[in-house]
C-alpha positions as CSV (number, residue, x, y, z in Angstrom):
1,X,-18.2,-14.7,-11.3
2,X,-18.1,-18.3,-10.7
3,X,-17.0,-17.8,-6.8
4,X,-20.1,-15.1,-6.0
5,X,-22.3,-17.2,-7.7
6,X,-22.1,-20.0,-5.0
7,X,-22.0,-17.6,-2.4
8,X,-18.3,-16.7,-1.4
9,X,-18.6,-13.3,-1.2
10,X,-21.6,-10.8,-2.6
11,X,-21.5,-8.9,-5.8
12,X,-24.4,-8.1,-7.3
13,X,-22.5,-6.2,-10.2
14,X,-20.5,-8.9,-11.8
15,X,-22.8,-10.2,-13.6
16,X,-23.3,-7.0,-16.0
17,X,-19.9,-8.0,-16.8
18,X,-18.8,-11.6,-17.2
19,X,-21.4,-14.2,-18.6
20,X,-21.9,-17.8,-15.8
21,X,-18.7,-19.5,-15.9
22,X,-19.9,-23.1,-17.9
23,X,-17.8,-25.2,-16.0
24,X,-17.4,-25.4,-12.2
25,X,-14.4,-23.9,-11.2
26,X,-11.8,-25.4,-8.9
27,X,-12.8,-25.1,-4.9
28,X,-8.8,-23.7,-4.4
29,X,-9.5,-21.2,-7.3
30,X,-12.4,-19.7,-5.5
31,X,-11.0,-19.7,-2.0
32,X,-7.9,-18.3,-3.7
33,X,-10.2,-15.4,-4.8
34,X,-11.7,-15.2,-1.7
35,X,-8.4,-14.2,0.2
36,X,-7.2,-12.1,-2.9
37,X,-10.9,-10.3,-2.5
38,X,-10.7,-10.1,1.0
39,X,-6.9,-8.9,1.6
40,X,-7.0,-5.9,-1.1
41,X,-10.5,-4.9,0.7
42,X,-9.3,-4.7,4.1
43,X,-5.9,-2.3,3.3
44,X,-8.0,-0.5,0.9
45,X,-11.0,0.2,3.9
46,X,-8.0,1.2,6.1
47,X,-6.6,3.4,3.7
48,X,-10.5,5.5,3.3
49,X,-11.0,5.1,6.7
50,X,-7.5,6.7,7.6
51,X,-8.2,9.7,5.2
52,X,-12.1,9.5,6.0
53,X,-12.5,9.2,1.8
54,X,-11.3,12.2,1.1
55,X,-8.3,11.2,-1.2
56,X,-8.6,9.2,-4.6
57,X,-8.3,5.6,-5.7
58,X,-6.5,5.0,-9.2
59,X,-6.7,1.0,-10.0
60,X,-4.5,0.0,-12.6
61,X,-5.8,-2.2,-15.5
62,X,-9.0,-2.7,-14.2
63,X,-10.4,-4.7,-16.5
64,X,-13.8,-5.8,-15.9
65,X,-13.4,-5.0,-11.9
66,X,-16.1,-3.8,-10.1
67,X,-15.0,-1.9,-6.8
68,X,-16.7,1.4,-7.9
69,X,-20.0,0.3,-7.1
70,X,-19.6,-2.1,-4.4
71,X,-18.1,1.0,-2.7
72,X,-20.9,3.6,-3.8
73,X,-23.1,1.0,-1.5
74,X,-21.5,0.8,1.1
75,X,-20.8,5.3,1.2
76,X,-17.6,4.6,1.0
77,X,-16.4,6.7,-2.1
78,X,-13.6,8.5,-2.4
79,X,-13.4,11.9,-3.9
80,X,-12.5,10.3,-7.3
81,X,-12.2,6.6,-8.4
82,X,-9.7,5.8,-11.7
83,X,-9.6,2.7,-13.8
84,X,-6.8,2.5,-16.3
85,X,-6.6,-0.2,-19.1
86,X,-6.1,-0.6,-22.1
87,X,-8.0,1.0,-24.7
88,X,-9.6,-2.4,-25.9
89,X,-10.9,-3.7,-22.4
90,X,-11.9,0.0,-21.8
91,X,-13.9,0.1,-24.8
92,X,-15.7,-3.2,-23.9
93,X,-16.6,-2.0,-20.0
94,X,-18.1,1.0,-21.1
95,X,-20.1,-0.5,-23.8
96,X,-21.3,-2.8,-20.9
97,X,-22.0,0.7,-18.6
98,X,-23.9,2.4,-21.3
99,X,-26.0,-0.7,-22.1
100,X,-27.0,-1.6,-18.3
101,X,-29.0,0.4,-16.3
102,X,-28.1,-1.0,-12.6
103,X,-23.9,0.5,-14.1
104,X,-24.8,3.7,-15.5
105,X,-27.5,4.9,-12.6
106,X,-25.0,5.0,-9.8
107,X,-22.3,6.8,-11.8
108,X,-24.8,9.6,-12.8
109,X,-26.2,9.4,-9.3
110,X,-22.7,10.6,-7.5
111,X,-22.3,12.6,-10.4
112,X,-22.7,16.6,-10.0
113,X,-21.2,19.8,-11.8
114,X,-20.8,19.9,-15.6
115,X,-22.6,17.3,-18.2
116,X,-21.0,13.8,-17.8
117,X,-18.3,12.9,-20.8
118,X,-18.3,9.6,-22.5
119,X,-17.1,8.5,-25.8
120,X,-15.6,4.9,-27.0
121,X,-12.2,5.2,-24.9
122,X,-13.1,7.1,-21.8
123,X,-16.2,8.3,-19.4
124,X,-15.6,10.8,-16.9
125,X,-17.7,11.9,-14.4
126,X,-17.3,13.8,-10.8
127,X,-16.8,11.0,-8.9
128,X,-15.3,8.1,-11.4
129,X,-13.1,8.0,-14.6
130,X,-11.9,5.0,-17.3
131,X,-9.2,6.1,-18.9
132,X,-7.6,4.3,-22.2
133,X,-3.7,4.0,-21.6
134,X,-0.4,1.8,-21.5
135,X,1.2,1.5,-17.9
136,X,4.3,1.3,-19.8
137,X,4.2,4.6,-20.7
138,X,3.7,6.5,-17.4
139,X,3.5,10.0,-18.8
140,X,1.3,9.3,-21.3
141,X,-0.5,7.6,-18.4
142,X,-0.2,11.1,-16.0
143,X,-1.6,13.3,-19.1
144,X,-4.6,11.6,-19.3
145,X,-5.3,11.2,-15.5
146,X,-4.8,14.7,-15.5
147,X,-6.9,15.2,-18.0
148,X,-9.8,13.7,-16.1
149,X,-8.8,16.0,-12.7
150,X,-6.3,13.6,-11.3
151,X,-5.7,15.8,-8.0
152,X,-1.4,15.2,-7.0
153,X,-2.1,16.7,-3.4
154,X,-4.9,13.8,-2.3
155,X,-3.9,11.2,-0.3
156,X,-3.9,8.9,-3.1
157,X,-4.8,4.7,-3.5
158,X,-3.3,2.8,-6.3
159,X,-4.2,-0.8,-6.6
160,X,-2.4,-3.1,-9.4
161,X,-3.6,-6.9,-9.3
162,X,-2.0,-9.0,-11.0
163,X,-0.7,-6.1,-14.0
164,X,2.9,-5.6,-12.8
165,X,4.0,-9.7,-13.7
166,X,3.0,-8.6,-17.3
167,X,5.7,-5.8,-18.1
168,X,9.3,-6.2,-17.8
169,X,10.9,-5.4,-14.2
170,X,11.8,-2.1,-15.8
171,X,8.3,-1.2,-17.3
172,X,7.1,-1.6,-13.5
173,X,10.0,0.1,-11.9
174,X,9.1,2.8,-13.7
175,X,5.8,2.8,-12.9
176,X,6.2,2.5,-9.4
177,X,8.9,5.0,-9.5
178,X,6.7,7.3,-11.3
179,X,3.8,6.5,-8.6
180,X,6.0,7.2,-5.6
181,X,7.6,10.6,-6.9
182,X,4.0,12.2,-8.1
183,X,2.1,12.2,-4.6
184,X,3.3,13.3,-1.6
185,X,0.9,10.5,0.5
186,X,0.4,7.7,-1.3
187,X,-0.1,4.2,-0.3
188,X,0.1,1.3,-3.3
189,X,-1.0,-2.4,-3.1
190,X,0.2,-4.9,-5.7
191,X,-1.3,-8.4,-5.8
192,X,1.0,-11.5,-7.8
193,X,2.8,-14.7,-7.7
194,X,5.7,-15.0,-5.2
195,X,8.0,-17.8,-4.3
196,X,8.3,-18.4,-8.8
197,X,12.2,-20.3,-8.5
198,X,11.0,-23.4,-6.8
199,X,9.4,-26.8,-8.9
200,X,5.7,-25.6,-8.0
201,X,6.4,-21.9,-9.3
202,X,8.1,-23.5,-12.2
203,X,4.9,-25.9,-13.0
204,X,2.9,-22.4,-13.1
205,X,5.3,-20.6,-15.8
206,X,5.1,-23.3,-17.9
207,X,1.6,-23.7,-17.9
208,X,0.6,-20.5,-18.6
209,X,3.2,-20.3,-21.3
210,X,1.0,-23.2,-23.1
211,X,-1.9,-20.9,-23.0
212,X,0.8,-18.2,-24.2
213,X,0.1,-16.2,-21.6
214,X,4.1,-14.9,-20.7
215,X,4.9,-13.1,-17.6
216,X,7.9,-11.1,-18.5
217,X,8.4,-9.6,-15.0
218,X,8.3,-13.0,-13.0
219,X,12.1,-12.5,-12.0
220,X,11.0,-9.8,-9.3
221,X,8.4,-12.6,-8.3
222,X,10.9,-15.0,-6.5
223,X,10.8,-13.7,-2.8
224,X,8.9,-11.6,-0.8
225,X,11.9,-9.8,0.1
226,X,12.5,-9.5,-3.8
227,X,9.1,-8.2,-3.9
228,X,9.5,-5.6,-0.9
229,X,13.0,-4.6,-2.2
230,X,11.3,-3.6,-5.4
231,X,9.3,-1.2,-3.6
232,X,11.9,0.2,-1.3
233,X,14.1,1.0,-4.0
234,X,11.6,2.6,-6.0
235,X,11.0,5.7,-3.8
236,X,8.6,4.0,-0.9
237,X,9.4,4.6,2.3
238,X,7.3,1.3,3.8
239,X,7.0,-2.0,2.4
240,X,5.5,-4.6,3.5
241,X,5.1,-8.7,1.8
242,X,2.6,-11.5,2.9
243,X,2.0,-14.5,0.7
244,X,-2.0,-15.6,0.5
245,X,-1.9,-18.3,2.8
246,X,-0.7,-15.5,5.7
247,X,-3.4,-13.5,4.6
248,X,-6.2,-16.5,4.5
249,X,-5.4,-17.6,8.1
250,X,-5.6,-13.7,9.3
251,X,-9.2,-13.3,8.0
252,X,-12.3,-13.7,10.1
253,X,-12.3,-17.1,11.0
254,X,-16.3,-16.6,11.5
255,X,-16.5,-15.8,7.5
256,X,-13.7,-18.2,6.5
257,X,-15.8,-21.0,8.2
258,X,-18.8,-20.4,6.2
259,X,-16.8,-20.7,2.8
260,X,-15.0,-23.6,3.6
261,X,-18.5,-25.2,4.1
262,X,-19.7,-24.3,0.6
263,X,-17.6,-26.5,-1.0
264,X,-15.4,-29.8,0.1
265,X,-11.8,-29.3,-0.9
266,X,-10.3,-32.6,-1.1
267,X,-6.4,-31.0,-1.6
268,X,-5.4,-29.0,1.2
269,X,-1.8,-29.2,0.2
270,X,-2.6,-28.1,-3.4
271,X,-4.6,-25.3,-1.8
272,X,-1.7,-24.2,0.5
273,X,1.3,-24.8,-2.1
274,X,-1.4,-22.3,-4.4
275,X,-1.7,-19.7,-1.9
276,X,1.9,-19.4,-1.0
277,X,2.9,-18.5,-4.1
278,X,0.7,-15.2,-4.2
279,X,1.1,-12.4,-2.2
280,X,-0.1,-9.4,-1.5
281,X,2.7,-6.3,-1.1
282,X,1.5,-2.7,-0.3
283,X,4.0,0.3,0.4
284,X,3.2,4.0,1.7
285,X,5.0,7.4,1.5
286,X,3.7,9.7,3.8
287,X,4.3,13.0,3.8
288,X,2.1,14.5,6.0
289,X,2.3,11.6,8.6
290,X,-1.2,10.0,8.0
C-alpha cells in the first residue's frame, strides 16, 4: 500500500483493503516490491497471452491480493480466477468486498449464469472464487476448488508468494506434487527467499523469529538449484530459478528509471544483498505442447 501510494506502480484497489501505512517504509522494501510485482506480472501476462485467457488462475493464500481486478481492467481475465486462504483472512476479504462498492461491482459485472453465492467463508461467482482451506491438506483443498467448478482440463496458473516458506518441505512437496499430477498444462510460479545458509540469510531468520514469525520450510530456500530441484522432482517437467536482483535489472529500464527517482536510496549494497536473497521460480508441464 505504502509503495502505490508514492507512485511505484498503480493500484487503485489496495486501498479497500489495507489502511495508509503510518510510517514510511524503507526505499529497498518498496523497490523490492516493485520487482516482486513486476516479475510475477510479466510470466503471468505470458502465460494468458499464450492460452489467449482461456485457462484459469488459482493463487494460493491470497490474502489481501488484488490481481482480480487489476486484470478485469485491463480484459485480461481468465475463464476463472481462485484465491485460497485461510478461512480467517478469507472471512476478512470478503467482508471488505461486500462492504465496498468499487470490489463487489466488477465481480457481479463478469458475473453471468445462476445467482452469485456468498456466505462468511466463500463467494463464488462465474468468473472468480475465495475459497476457505489449508494448503496442507491438498485434497481437502481439490474438493472445495471443485466445488466452485475448478475445470482439470484448462491450461491452468498457480501463483504461491511467499506461502510455501510457511509449511514444512513436505507440506509443499505435497502440494506441488498434488499441483503437477492434477492438470495436464499447468505452469506454477513461486515467489521466496533464496540463498538462506549464508550470514545475511541467517540475519533474516533470526529476525523474523523475534517477531515469531517461523519459516519452517527455509531448508529448501538455500539455492536456487535447491529451489529448481524441488520442482523437478515434484512432477514438473521445466524449472526455472532467478533471484530479484536478475529479475530488477531485466525490467524496463524506462520504468525502473522513474522509480529509482521517487525516492533516494542511500544503500545500494543493502538493496542488492536484499534482492539476492528472493527469487522468483516458475515450472510448466505441458501436455499439449503450449
Amino acid at each position: 500500500r505504502f509503495a502505490v501510494s508514492v507512485g511505484y506502480w498503480e493500484d487503485p484497489y489496495i486501498q479497500c483493503f489495507v489502511r495508509q501505512a503510518k510510517e514510511r517504509k524503507a526505499p529497498e522494501i518498496n523497490r523490492g516490491y516493485y520487482a516482486r510485482v513486476h516479475g510475477v506480472s510479466y510470466l503471468l501476462k505470458a502465460f494468458l497471452k499464450k492460452t489467449e485467457c482461456s485457462c484459469q488462475i488459482v493463487n494460493l493464500g491470497a490474502g489481501m491480493d488484488t490481481l482480480f481486478w487489476r486484470l478485469k481492467d485491463e480484459n485480461l481475465l481468465p475463464r476463472k480466477y481462485f484465491e485460497v486462504d485461510f478461512p480467517m483472512i478469507v472471512a476478512r476479504k470478503i467482508h471488505n468486498i461486500k462492504s465496498k462498492p468499487p470490489l463487489s461491482k466488477p465481480i457481479i459485472e463478469s458475473h453471468s449464469g445462476d445467482s452469485l453465492l456468498i456466505d462468511s467463508h466463500s463467494l463464488d461467482s462465474s468468473r472468480y472464487s475465495i475459497v476457505g482451506a489449508d494448503l496442507r491438506f491438498s485434497s481437502d483443498l481439490e474438493e472445495k476448488l471443485k466445488k466452485h467448478n475448478l475445470d482439470i482440463h484448462l491450461p491452468t496458473l498457480l501463483i504461491a508468494e511467499c506461502v510455501l516458506v510457511y509449511m514444512t518441505p513436505q507440506q509443499s512437496a505435497n502440494l506441488l506434487k498434488w499441483a503437477a499430477s492434477t492438470f495436464p498444462v499447468a505452469m506454477f510460479i513461486n515467489y521466496e527467499q533464496v540463498n538462506m545458509t549464508d550470514r545475511f540469510g541467517q540475519i533474516m531468520i533470526e529476525n523474523l523469529q523475534r517477531r515469531q514469525c517461523n519459516l519452517a520450510g527455509v531448508e529448501v530456500c538455500r539455492s536456487l538449484e535447491a529451489q529448481r530441484e524441488r520442482l523437478l522432482l515434484n512432477g514438473w517437467e521445466n524449472a526455472h530459478a532467478i533471484d530479484m536482483m536478475k529479475v530488477y535489472s531485466s525490467l524496463p529500464q524506462a520504468d525502473v528509471k522513474r522509480i529509482e527517482e521517487l525516492e533516494f536510496l542511500d544503500e545500494k549494497e543493502l538493496f542488492e544483498q536484499l534482492m539476492q536473497h528472493y527469487c522468483i521460480c516458475w515450472a510448466s508441464k505441458d501436455s499439449s505442447n503450449l
